[in-house]
N, C-alpha and C positions, 0 to 999 in steps of 0.2 A: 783409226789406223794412223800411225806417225811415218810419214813420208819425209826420207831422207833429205837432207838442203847440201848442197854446194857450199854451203858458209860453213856447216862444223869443222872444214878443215884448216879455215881460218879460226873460228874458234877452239879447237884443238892445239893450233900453236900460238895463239894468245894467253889461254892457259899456263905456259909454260914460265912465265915472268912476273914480277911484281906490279906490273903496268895495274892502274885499275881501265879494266875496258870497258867501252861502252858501245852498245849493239841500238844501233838508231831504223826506224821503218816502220812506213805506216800501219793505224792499228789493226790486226787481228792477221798480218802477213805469217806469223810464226816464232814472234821474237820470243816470246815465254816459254811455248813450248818446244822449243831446239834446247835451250838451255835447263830446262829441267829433264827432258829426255837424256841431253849428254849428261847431266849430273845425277843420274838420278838414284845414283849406289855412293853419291858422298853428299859430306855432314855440309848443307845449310842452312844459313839463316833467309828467310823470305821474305820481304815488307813489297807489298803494293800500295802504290801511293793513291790509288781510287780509292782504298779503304779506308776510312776515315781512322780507326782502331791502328791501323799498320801505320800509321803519319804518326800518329799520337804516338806507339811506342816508338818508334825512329827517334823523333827529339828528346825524348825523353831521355835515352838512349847518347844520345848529344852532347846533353849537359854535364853527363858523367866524366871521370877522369877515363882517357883512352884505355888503358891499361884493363880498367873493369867492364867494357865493353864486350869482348870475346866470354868470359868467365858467367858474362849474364848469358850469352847467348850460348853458352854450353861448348866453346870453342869448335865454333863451325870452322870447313876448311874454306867456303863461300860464302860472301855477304851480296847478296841479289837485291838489287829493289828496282822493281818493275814501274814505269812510269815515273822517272826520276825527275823530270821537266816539270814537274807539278806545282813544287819547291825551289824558289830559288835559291836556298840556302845550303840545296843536296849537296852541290859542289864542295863548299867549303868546311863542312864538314867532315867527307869524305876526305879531302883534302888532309884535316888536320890529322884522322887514323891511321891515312899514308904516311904524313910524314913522324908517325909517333913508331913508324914500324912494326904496325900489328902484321902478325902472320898469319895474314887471309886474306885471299883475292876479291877484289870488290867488282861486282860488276853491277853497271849500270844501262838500262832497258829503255828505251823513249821511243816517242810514235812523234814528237816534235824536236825537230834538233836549231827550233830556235833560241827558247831558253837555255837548254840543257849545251849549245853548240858556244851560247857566249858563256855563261857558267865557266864552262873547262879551258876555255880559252884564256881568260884570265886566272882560274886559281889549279886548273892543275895541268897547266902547259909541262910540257916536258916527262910529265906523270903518267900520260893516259894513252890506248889507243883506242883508234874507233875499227867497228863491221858494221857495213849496211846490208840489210834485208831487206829484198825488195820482193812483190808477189814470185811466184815460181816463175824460173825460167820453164822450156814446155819439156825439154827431158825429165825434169824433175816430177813435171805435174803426169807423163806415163809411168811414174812406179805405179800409179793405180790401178793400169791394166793388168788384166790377166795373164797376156802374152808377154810382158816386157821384161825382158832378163838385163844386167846389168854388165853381161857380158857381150853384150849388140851395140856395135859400135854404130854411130848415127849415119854412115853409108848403107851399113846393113838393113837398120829400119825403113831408112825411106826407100830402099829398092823391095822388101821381103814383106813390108806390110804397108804398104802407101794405098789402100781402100781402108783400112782404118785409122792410118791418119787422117786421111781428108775428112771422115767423119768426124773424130779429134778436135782436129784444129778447128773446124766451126764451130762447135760449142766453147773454145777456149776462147776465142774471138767476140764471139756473143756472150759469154757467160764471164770471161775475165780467167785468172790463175792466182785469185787467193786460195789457202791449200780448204779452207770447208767449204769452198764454193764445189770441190772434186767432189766433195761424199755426200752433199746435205741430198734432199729430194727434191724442197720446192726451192730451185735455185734461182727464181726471181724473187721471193720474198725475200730470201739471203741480202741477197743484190740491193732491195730496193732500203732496208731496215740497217743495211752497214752504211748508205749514201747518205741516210736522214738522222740515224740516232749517233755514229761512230766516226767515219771519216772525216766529217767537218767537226767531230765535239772538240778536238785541240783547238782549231781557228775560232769557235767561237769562245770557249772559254778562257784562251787566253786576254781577252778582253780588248783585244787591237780590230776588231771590227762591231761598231757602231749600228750597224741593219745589217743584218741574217740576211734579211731576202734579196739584199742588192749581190750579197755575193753569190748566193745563189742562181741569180740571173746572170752573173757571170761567167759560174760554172755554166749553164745551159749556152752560154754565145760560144764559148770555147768546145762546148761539145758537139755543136751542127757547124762548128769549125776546122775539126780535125784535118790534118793532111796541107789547110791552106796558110798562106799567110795570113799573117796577123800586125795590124796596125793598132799601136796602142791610144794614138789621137782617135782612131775609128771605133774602135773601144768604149774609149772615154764620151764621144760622142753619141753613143747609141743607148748607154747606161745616166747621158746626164749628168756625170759626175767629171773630178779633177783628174787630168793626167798621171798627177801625182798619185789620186787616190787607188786607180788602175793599178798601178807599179806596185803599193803595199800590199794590194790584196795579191796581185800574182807572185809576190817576193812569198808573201803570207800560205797560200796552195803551193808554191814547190818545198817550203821548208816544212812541210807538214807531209810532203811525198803524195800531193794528190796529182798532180802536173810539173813535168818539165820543159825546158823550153831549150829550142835550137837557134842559135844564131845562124846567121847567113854567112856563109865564107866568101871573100871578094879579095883580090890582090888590084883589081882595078876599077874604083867609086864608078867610072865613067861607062863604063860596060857592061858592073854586072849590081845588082843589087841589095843594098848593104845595112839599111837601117830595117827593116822589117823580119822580123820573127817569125817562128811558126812556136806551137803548142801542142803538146801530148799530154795522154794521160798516162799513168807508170802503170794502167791496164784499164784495159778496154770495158770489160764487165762493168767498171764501175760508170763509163762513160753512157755506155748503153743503160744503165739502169737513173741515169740521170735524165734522161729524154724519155725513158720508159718502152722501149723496141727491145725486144729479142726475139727477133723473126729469127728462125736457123734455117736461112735461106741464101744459098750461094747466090740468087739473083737480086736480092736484097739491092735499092739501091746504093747505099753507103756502102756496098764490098770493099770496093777499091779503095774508101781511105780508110775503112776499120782493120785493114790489112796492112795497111801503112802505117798505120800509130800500131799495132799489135808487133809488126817486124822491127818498125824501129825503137818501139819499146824493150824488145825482146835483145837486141844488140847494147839499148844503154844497163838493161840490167845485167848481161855479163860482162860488160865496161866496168860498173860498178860493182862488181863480184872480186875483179880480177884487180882492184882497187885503184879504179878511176882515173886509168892512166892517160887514157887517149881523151882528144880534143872531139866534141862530134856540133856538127852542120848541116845546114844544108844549102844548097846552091842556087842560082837562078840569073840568067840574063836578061839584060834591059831587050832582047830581039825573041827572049821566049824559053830558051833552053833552060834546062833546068835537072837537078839532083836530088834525091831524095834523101842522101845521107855522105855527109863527105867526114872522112873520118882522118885527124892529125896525129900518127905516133913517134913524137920528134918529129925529127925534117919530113920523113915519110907521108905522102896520103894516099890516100884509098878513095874509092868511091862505090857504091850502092844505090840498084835503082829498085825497089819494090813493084811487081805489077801482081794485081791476082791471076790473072790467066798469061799462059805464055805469048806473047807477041814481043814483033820489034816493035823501036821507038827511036826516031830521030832528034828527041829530043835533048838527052844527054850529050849528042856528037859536039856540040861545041863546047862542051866541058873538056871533052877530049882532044880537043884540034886546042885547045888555050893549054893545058897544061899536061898533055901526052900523058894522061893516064886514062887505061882501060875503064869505065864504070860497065862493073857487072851485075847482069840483072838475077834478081833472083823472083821467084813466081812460087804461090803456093804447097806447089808439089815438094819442097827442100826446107818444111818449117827450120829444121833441125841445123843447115849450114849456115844459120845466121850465126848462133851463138858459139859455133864451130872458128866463124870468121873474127869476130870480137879478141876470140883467143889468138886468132894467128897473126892480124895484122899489128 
């Protein structure tokens, strides 16, 4: 079943230009199968750069005069190659078909935008755009339902069917929103076979990490960390290693889309908290299938921050839909008080408190008395007005 994405409409009007584009996010989110669904009634050319045969004919392909490039390839109207990071040479090749002005759109696929981000950086500045894919937002992951029409606007859902949300969202929560974790059966083998053979194979085979298993144990410190701060000296301290080596591997997980990270917002060192981090995962499933829990139990004790990286995921990924406009943090006083998501668009900000169950909390009010803005809570019952708010603020 191909479940629609919010990005064809960015790739719809990316299509429309000479740019070559390049659709970046981590493996198995959907980047392949969006783009041969929307293309799948015109002429391409396909190279995957996993296959060894597809690399081989690419350069081959290469070395040719531009001109005879399209004529071998049966004048496709798309040149796709999936996994373009593999090669550091994609770019500039690419590069040179661009500017020989063949007439076909080139587009390029990667699950790591560290190669592939300096690549285009340097050879085809000016030339290219980017789309990020990131797991399903949770509107996206109920086109699976039976009941869900595309004409129910997200007030509608959450008042007309919120006993099957709530069933929903816990398994979205425990299980993740990559789109085969919706259909498979046994969705912890999923889970636990994408953790170990796929989502880290970019980091390791890039070749910039030296022990697998230290990073490994980093993932697992970041994962029974969710939700807190994060000191990178405490980090470095726990793992036995350099501060420095800390920073590459976590530079290393966000540019491979395994983890993001939130700065702290402070207008004032002396009051509120300003060198310490926190750390998400860009979905939860995969966080859970790294400790190995998938209780789908609302009493579960990690609720409360599984719900907190899952919402505040859920907000960076239609930030980064809506093409990574807003600034996002989080907050916290040196007397206690504290935010869960402070969000900058321009001058403007916002703020966001996540709790799973509805309650007050006096903990935001000083957020509020410093810089007169409302933080609104949101709980559970409203998965849907996160990504609602992404767009509006």
């Amino acid at each position: 079943m191909y479940i629609e994405r919010n990005a064809q409409k960015e790739l719809e009007k990316a299509l429309l230009n000479r740019k070559v584009l390049i659709i970046l996010g981590a493996r198995q989110v959907g980047k392949t199968t969006m783009v041969k669904h929307f293309l799948h009634d015109r002429k391409t050319a396909f190279f995957n750069f996993d296959i060894e045969v597809d690399k081989d004919k690419f350069f081959a392909l290469a070395a040719l005069p531009p001109e005879s490039v399209l004529q071998i390839l049966n004048n496709p109207d798309y040149i796709i190659i999936d996994e373009a990071h593999r090669k550091t040479e994609t770019s500039r090749i690419v590069k040179g078909w661009f500017d020989a002005g063949l007439n076909v759109k080139i587009i390029m696929l990667g699950s790591s935008n560290i190669d592939i981000a300096n690549q285009t950086s340097e050879s085809l500045a000016g030339r290219n755009e980017k789309i990020f894919l990131p797991p399903m937002l949770f509107r996206e992951s109920l086109k699976t339902e039976a009941w869900f029409s595309a004409d129910f606007d997200n007030e509608i859902i959450q008042e007309k069917f919120s006993n099957q949300l709530s069933e929903i969202l816990l398994h979205r929560i425990v299980y993740g929103n990559y789109p085969e974790v919706l259909t498979v059966s046994d969705k912890e083998s999923y889970l636990l076979n994408l953790t170990s053979d796929y989502l880290l194979k970019d980091v390791l085979q890039l070749g910039l990490v030296k022990d697998p298993e230290l990073i490994r144990r980093l993932l697992m410190l970041i994962a029974y960390q969710i939700g807190g701060e994060v000191s990178v000296n405490e980090i470095a301290t726990s793992l036995k290693i350099s501060r420095v080596t800390v920073e590459k591997y976590l530079d290393l997980l966000e540019r491979t889309y395994v983890i993001f990270r939130l700065p702290s917002w402070s207008t004032n060192p002396r009051k509120e908290i300003t060198k310490n981090q926190k750390l998400y995962f860009w979905d939860t499933g995969v966080r859970n299938a790294l400790i190995k829990e998938f209780a789908l139990n609302n009493a579960r004790q990690d609720i409360g921050k599984l719900w907190e990286n899952w919402a505040v995921a859920e907000f960076a990924k239609a930030n980064l839909l809506s093409g990574d406009k807003k600034s996002l943090y989080f907050w916290r006083s040196r007397s206690g008080g504290e935010v869960d998501l402070v969000i900058k668009s321009g001058e403007i900000l916002s703020a966001l408190e996540f709790k799973w169950k509805k309650k007050t909390t006096s903990a935001n009010k000083a957020f509020e008395n410093l810089y007169g803005i409302k933080v609104t809570t949101l709980d559970s019952s409203v998965p849907l007005t996160i990504a609602d708010l992404a767009e509006k603020y």
